[in-house]
C-alpha positions in Angstrom: 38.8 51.7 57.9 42.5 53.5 56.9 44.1 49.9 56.8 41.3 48.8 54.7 41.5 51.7 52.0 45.4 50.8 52.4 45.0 47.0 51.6 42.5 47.4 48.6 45.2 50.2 47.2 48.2 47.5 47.4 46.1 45.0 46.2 44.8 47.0 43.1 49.0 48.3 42.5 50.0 44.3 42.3 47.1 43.5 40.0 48.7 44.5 36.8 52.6 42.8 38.0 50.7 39.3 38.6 49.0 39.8 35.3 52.7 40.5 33.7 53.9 37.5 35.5 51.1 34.9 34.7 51.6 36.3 30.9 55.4 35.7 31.1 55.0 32.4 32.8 52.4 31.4 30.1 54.5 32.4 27.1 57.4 30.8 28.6 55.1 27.6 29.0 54.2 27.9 25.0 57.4 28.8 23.7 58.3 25.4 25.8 55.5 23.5 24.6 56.0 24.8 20.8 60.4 23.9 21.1 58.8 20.1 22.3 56.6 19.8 19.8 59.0 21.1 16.9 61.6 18.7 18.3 58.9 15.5 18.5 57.4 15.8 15.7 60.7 16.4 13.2 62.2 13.2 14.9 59.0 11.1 13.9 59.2 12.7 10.3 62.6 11.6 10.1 61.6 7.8 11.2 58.7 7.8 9.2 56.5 7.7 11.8 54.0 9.3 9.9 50.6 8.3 12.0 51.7 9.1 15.3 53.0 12.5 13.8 49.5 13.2 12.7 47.8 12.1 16.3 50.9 14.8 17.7 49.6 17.7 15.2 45.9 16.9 15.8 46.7 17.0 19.8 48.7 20.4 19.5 45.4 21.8 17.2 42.9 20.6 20.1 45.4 22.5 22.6 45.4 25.4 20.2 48.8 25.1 19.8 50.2 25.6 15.8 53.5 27.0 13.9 54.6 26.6 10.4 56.8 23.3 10.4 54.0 21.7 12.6 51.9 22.0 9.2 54.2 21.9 7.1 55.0 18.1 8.5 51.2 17.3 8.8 51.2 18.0 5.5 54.1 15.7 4.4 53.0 12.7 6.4 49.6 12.8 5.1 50.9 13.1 1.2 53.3 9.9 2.6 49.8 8.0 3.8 48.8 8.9 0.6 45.6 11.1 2.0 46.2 13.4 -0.4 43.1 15.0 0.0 44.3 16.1 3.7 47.4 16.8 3.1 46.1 19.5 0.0 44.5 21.2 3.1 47.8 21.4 5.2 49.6 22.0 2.2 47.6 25.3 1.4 48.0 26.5 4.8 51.6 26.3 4.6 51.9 28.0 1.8 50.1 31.1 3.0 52.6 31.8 4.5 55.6 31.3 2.2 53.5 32.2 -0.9 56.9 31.2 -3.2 58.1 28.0 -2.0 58.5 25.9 -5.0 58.4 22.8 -3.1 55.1 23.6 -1.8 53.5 24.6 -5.0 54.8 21.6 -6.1 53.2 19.1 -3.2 49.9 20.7 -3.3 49.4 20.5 -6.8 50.1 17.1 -6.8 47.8 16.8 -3.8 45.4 17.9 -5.4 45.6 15.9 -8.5 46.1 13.0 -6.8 42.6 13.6 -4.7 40.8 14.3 -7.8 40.8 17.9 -7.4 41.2 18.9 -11.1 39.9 22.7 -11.3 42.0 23.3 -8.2 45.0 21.6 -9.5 45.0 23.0 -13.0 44.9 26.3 -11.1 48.3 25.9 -8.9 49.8 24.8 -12.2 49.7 27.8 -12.9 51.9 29.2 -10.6 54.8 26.3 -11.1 58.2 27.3 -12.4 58.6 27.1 -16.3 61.0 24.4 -15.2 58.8 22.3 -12.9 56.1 22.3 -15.7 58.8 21.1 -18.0 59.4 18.0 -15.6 55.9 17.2 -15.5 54.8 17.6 -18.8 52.2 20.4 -18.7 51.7 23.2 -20.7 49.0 26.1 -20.8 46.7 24.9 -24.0 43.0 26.5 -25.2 42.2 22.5 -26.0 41.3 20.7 -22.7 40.5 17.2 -24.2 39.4 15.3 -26.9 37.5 12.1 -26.5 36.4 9.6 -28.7 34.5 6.2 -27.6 32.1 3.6 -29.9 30.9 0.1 -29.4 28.4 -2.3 -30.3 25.0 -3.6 -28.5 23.6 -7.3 -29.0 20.0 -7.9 -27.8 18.0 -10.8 -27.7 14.6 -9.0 -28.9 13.7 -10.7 -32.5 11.1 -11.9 -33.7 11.7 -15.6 -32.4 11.9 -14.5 -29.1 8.2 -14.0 -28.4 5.2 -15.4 -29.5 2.3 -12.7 -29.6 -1.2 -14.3 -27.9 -4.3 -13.8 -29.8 -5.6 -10.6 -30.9 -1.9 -9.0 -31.2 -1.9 -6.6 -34.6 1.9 -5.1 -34.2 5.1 -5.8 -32.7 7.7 -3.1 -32.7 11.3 -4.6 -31.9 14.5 -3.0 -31.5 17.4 -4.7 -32.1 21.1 -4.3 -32.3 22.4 -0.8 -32.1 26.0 0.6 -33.3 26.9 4.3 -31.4 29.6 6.3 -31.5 30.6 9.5 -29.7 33.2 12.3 -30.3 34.0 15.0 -27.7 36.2 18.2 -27.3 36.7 20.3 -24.3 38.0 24.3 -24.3 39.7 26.3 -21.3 37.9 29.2 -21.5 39.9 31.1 -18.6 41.8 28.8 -15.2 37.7 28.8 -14.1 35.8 28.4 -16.8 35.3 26.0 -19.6 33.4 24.8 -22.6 32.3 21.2 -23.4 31.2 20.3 -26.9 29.7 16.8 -28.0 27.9 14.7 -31.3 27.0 11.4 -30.9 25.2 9.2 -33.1 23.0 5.8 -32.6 22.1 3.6 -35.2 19.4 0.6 -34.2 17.9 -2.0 -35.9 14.1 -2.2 -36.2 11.2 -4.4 -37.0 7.6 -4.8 -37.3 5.5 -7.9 -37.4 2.1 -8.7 -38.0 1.0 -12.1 -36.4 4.7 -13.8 -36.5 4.6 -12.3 -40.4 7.7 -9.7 -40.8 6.6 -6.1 -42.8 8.6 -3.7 -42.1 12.6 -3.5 -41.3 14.5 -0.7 -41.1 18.1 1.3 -39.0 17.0 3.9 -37.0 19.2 6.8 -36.3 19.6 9.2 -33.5 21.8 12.5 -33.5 22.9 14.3 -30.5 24.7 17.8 -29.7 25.5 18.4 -26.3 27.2 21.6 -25.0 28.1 22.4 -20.8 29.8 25.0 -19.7 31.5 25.0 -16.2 32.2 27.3 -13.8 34.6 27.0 -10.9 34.9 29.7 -8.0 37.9 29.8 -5.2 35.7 28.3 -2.5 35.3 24.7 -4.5 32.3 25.1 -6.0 31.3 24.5 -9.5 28.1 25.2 -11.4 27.0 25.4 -14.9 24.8 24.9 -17.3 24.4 22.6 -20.2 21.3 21.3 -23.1 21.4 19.2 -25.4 19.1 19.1 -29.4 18.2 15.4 -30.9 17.1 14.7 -33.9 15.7 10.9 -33.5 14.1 9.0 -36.3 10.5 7.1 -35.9 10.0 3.9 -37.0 6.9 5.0 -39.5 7.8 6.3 -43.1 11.8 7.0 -42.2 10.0 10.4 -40.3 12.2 12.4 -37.6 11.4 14.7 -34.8 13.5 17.1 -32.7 13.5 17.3 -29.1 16.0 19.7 -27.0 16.7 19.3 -23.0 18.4 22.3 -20.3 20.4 21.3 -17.3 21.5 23.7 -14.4 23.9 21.6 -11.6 25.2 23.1 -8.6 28.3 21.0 -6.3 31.1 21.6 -3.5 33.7 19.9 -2.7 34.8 19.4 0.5 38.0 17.1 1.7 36.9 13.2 1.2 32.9 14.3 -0.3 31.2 16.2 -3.1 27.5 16.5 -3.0 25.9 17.7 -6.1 22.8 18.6 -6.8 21.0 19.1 -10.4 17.5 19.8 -12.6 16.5 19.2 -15.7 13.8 20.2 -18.4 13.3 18.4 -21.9 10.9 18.0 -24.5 11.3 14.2 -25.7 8.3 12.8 -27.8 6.5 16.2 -27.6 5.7 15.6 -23.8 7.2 18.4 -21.5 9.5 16.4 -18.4 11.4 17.7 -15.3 13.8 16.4 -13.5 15.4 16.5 -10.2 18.7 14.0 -9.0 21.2 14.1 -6.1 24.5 12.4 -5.6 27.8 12.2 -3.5 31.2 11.3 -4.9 33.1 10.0 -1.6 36.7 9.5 -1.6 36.5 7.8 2.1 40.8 7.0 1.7 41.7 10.4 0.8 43.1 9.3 -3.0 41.6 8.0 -5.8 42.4 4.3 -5.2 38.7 3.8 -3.6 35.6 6.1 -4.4 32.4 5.9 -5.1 29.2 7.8 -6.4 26.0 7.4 -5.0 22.5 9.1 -6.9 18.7 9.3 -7.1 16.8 10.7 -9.5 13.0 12.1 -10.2 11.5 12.4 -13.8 7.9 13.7 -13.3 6.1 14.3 -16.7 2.9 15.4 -16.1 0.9 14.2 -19.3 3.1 11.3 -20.0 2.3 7.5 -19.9 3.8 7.3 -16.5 4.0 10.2 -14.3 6.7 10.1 -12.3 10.0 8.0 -12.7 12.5 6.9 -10.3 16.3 6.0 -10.8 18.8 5.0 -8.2 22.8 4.4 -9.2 25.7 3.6 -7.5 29.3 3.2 -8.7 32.9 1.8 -7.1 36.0 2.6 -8.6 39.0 0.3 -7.4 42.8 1.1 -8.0 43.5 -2.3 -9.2 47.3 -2.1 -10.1 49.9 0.8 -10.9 48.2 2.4 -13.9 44.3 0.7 -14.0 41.6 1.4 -12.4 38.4 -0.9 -12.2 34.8 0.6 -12.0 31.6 -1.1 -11.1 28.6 0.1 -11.3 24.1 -0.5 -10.9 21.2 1.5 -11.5 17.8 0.4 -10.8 14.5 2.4 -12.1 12.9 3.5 -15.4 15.1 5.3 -17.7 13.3 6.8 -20.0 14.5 9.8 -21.5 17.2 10.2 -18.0 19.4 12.6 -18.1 23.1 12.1 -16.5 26.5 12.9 -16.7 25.8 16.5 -17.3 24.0 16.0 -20.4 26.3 14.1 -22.0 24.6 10.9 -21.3 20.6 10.7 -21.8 18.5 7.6 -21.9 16.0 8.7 -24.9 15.9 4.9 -25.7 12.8 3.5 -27.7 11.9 1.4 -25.0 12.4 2.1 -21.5 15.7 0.6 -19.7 14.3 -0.7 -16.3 17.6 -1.9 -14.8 21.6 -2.4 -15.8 24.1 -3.6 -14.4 28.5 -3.0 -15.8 31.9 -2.5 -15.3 34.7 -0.9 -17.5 39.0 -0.8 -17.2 40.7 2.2 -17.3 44.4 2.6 -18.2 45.7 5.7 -17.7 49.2 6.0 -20.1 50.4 9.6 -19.6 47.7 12.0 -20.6 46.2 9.4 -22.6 43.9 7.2 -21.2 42.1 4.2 -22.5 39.3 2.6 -21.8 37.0 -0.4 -22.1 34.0 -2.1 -20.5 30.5 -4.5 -20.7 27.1 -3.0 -19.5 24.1 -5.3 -19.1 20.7 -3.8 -19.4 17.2 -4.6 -19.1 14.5 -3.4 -21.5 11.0 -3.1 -21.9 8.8 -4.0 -24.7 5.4 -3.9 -26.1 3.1 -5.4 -28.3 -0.1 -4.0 -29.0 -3.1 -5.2 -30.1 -6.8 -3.5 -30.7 -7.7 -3.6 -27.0 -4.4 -3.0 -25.4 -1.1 -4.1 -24.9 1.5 -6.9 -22.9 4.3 -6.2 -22.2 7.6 -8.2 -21.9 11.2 -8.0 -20.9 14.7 -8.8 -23.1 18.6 -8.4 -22.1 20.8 -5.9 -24.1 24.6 -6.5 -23.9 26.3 -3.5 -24.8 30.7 -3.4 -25.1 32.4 -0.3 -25.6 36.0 1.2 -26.4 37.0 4.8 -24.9 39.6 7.4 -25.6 40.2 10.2 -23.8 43.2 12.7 -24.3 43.9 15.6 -21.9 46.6 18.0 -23.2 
C-alpha cells in the first residue's frame, strides 16, 4: 500500500513537467510550421503562383494555423486573380492589424470598388492620404451624381393594325411615346444618402369608332421619386423611398394623382446580395401591395460577370386581376477594357410594377406582359455613358356593349443614358 501512495505521488509531481514539455514541443512544432509556411508561401508570391498560394493559406486556416503576411499574401493573390471580392475580406483583416498602412487602405478600397462594393468603398476613401486621393481623382462632394437619360418608343398599335369584329363601339390605342428622366443624388453623411428624381412621358393616343378616328390626343405622365439609403458597418443597407404621379386620362385632357411607398431591406455578403422589398400604391384609385425578391451574384468575384435574379407579387384586392406575377433576370458581361454589356428578360404582367427602388414603375395604360433588351455601358472616368434597345409586349382592348377582346402589339423602345458620379 506505501509503494502505491509513493507511485501515484511521483506520478502526480511529473504531471505538470510533461504538460511543460508537450507545450514546448508543440510551440516549437508551430513556430516550425508558421517559419515553413512564411517561407512557402512568399516564394510562390514571388513566382506568381498565385492559386497554389491560396490552396497553401486555405490548408494553414483548416489546420488553424494564421499570421499577418499569411493574409496579407492571400489577399494580394486574390486581388492578382482579380477576386476582388475575396481579397476585400483578406484585405480588411490585415489591416486590423496595421490600422495605417497606406498600401492596405489603398488595395482594399480598390477591392472593394472593383467587387461592386460602393458604400464600403466610398467609406475607406475616406481614410486615404490627401495624396492618394489626389492620384485617383476623388474628392469629398455633398453631390453624389447626376443622371440624365431620354429615348423614343415605336409601336405597331394603330388603327390599321386591327380590325374590330362586330358589335365593337371603342378602341383606345396608345401609340408612340417620348420620355425623359433627370436624376440627382446627395451624401447625406459616409452612410446615408438622398435620391431625387422627375421624369416625364409623353404618348400618343387614339380613339376609333368602327374603323372611323374621333378622338386624338398626347398624353402625359409626371413622376417624383425620392429614396433614401442607409448603410450600417455590417453590409446592410435599407431605406425607404415613394414616389407622386400625376397621369393624364384619355377623356376631356382630365388627370389624376396617385402616390406609391417602398421599404427594401439587403446584405451583402462576398460573391451575393439578397434583397428583399414591399410596396403600397394607389394607381387608378385601386389600393395594391407588393412583395419581390432578388439576388445579385458576382459568382467571379469582379464585376466582369454578374447577374440579378427577381420575382415579384402585385395582389390588388378589388382590381381587374387580383394578383400579378413578374419574374426578371439580367447578365452583365465585361465585354472589353471600358464596356460592359447587359442582357436582360422579364416575364409577367406589369402593371403598375414597381422596381429599381422606385425609380422605375410600370404605370403603363396597358399592361406590359413580357420584354425582352440589352444596353452598352462605357464607363470614361466618372462619366459613364450609356445606350440600349428593349422589346416589349403589350396588351390591348377593345370594347364593345357586351364586353371586350383583347389583342397583343410589339413596342420598340431605344434609349440614351448619362450618369456622372463626382
Amino acid at each position: 500500500m506505501y509503494r502505491l501512495g509513493i507511485t501515484f505521488l511521483l506520478i502526480a509531481l511529473a504531471a505538470p513537467l510533461l504538460t511543460a514539455q508537450g507545450s514546448l514541443h508543440r510551440g516549437q512544432n508551430d513556430s516550425l510550421r508558421v517559419a515553413y509556411l512564411d517561407s512557402l508561401t512568399y516564394r510562390q508570391y514571388l513566382d506568381g503562383d498565385y492559386r497554389e498560394l491560396i490552396r497553401t493559406s486555405l490548408r494553414a486556416e483548416e489546420e488553424g494555423v494564421g499570421f499577418y503576411y499569411l493574409t496579407y499574401r492571400t489577399a494580394l493573390a486574390y486581388y492578382a486573380l482579380k477576386n476582388y471580392a475575396k481579397a476585400a475580406e483578406y484585405y480588411k483583416e490585415t489591416l486590423s492589424e496595421t490600422p495605417d498602412d497606406p498600401a492596405l487602405k489603398e488595395g482594399l478600397y480598390y477591392a472593394y470598388l472593383l467587387s461592386g462594393q460602393n458604400e464600403n468603398a466610398a467609406i475607406v476613401a475616406k481614410t486615404l492620404a490627401p495624396h492618394t486621393l489626389a492620384t485617383i481623382g476623388l474628392k469629398e462632394s455633398v453631390v453624389d451624381h447626376l443622371s440624365l437619360s431620354g429615348g423614343y418608343l415605336m409601336n405597331d398599335n394603330n388603327p390599321g393594325s386591327l380590325s374590330p369584329t362586330a358589335g365593337q363601339d371603342s378602341l383606345n390605342q396608345y401609340q408612340d411615346m417620348i420620355f425623359s428622366a433627370l436624376g440627382i443624388g446627395f451624401n447625406l453623411s459616409e452612410r446615408t444618402k438622398l435620391k431625387l428624381g422627375y421624369q416625364l412621358y409623353n404618348t400618343r393616343f387614339q380613339r376609333s369608332v368602327a374603323s372611323t378616328l374621333i378622338k386624338e390626343d398626347n398624353l402625359s405622365q409626371h413622376q417624383l421619386v425620392a429614396a433614401l439609403e442607409l448603410f450600417t458597418p455590417n453590409n446592410i443597407t435599407w431605406g425607404l423611398s415613394g414616389g407622386y404621379y400625376n397621369i393624364e386620362n384619355n377623356d376631356n385632357n382630365l388627370s389624376h394623382s396617385a402616390y406609391s411607398l417602398l421599404a427594401f431591406l439587403n446584405k451583402r455578403f462576398t460573391y451575393t446580395l439578397p434583397e428583399i422589398a414591399v410596396a403600397y400604391s394607389n394607381f387608378g384609385g385601386i389600393e395594391q401591395y407588393q412583395a419581390k425578391g432578388s439576388l445579385t451574384y458576382y459568382p467571379l468575384g469582379n464585376l466582369n460577370f454578374y447577374g440579378i435574379t427577381s420575382a415579384a407579387l402585385i395582389h390588388t384586392p378589388k382590381g381587374w386581376t387580383t394578383e400579378q406575377y413578374i419574374f426578371s433576370q439580367l447578365f452583365g458581361v465585361k465585354l472589353f477594357k471600358q464596356i460592359w454589356l447587359d442582357v436582360n428578360a422579364s416575364f409577367g404582367n406589369h402593371l403598375n410594377y414597381i422596381t429599381k427602388r422606385s425609380f422605375l414603375v410600370y404605370d403603363t395604360y396597358d399592361p406590359i406582359k413580357g420584354m425582352a433588351g440589352l444596353s452598352l455601358s462605357w464607363f470614361i472616368n466618372k462619366i459613364t455613358l450609356s445606350t440600349g434597345y428593349q422589346w416589349q409586349q403589350k396588351e390591348g382592348y377593345a370594347y364593345s356593349d357586351t364586353g371586350y377582346s383583347a389583342y397583343k402589339y410589339n413596342n420598340h423602345l431605344v434609349n440614351i443614358a448619362l450618369l456622372w458620379n463626382f
